[in-house]
N, C-alpha and C positions, 0 to 999 in steps of 0.2 A: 438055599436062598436063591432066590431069583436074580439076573445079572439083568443092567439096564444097557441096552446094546443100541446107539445110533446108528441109525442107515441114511446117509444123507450121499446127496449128486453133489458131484464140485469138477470144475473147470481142470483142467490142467492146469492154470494160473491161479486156484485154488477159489476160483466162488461158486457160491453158492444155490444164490438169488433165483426167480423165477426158470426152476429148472424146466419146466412143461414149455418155455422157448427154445431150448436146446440139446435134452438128452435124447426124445421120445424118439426120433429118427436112427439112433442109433442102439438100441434095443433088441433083439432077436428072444425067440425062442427058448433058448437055453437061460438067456437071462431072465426071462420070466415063469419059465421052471424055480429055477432058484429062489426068485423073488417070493414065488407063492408057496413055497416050502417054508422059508423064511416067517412069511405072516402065518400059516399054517401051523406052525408050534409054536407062535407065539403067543401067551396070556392075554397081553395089553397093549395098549399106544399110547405114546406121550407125546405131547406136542407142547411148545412155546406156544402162546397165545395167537401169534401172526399165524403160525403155519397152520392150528386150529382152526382159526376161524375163517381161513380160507378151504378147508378140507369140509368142514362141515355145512358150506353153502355148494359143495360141487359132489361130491360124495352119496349122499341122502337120494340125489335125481340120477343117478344115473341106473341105467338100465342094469338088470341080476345078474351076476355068473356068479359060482365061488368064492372069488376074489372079493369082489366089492359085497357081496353077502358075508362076508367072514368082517372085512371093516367094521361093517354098518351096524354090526351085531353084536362086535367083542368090545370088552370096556375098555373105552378111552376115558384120560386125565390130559386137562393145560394146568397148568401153572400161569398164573394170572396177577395185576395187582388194579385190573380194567373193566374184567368183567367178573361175577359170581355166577353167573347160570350157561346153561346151551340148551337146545329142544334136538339137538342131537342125539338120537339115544343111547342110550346107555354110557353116558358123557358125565366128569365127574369135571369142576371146575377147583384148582387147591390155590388156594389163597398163595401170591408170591411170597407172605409172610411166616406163612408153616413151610417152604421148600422142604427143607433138610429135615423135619420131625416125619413131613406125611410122605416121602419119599425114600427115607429109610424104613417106614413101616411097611410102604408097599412092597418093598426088595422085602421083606417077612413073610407076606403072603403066601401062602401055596402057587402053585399055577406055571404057566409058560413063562419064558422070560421077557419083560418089557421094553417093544421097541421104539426105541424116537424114531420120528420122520423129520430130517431136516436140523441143521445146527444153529447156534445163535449164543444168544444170552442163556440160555437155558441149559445147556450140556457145558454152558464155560459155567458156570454158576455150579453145575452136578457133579464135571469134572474137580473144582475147587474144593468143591466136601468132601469127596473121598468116594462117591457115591455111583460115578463112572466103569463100566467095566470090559466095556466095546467099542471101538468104530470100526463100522464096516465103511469104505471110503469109496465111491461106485465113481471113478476117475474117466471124463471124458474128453474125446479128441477134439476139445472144443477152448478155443481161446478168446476170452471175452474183455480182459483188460478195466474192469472194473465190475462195481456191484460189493455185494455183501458176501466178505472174507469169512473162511471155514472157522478159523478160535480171533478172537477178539485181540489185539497189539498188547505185549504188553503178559498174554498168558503163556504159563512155561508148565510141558508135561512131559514124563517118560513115556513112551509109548514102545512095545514087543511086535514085529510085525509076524504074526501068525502065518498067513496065506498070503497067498496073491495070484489071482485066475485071473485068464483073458475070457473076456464073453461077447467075442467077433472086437472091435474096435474100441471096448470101453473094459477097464481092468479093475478089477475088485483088491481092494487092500484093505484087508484084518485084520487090526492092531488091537492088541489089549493093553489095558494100563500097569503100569510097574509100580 
């Protein structure tokens, strides 16, 4: 069975929000090895509606390497209850009303395992089913003091922490669900 694994930026003060303001300066190398190993065995992408439909207006233009040919090309899923379609290709849009039926069946499929980009409503919603099986937590030297919080007030989870790598000033923490 395939594991549904988020990879999301968060503050040191834990948000989330417009990270392409804040992480990208502190990035090297080694993290971006990593990063493309990452998407590299990965099957699929998930996305909340928000971080969707900003991935697939920036995404699609940009220029080829590996990286963003591997995106553009593997199948992505939102969960939605706003929109039904994307001209994104190879984009599957799943009604927010089947969450839990079409996302247990995708953990069924063959293939890599499925990664979110970014947290919200939709990995608290994934985590609540049962359905959760990773955070990779990409923690930066950055304090922002507001914006949109990693799990929503109010949500309560075990978490195992697996790893924890430094990759120059930004540390990686790998937690799996209990």
């Amino acid at each position: 069975m395939r594991k549904i694994i988020a990879s999301t930026f968060s503050t040191l003060d834990g948000f989330i929000d417009e990270p392409h303001t804040w992480s990208m300066e502190h990035n090297n190398e080694e993290w971006a090895a990593y990063s493309s190993g990452q998407l590299a065995d990965a099957g699929a992408l998930l996305m909340g509606r928000v971080t969707f439909e900003g991935m697939a207006q920036a995404w699609p233009a940009m220029p080829g390497d590996p990286f963003v040919d591997k995106v553009n090309s593997m199948p992505k899923y939102t969960v939605s209850s706003t929109i039904d379609k994307s001209d994104w290709a190879n984009s599957t849009v799943i009604p927010a009303a089947d969450l839990v039926p079409a996302i247990t069946k995708l953990k069924e499929e063959p293939g890599g395992d499925i990664i979110v980009w970014g947290c919200g409503r939709l990995t608290d919603a994934l985590l609540e089913a049962g359905l959760m099986d990773e955070y990779k937590i990409w923690v930066y030297p950055v304090v922002r003091g507001h914006g949109q919080r990693f799990w929503r007030e109010g949500l309560s989870a075990k978490l195992s922490l697996t790893e924890a790598r430094a990759f120059g000033q930004v540390v990686l923490l790998d937690y799996r669900t209990t």
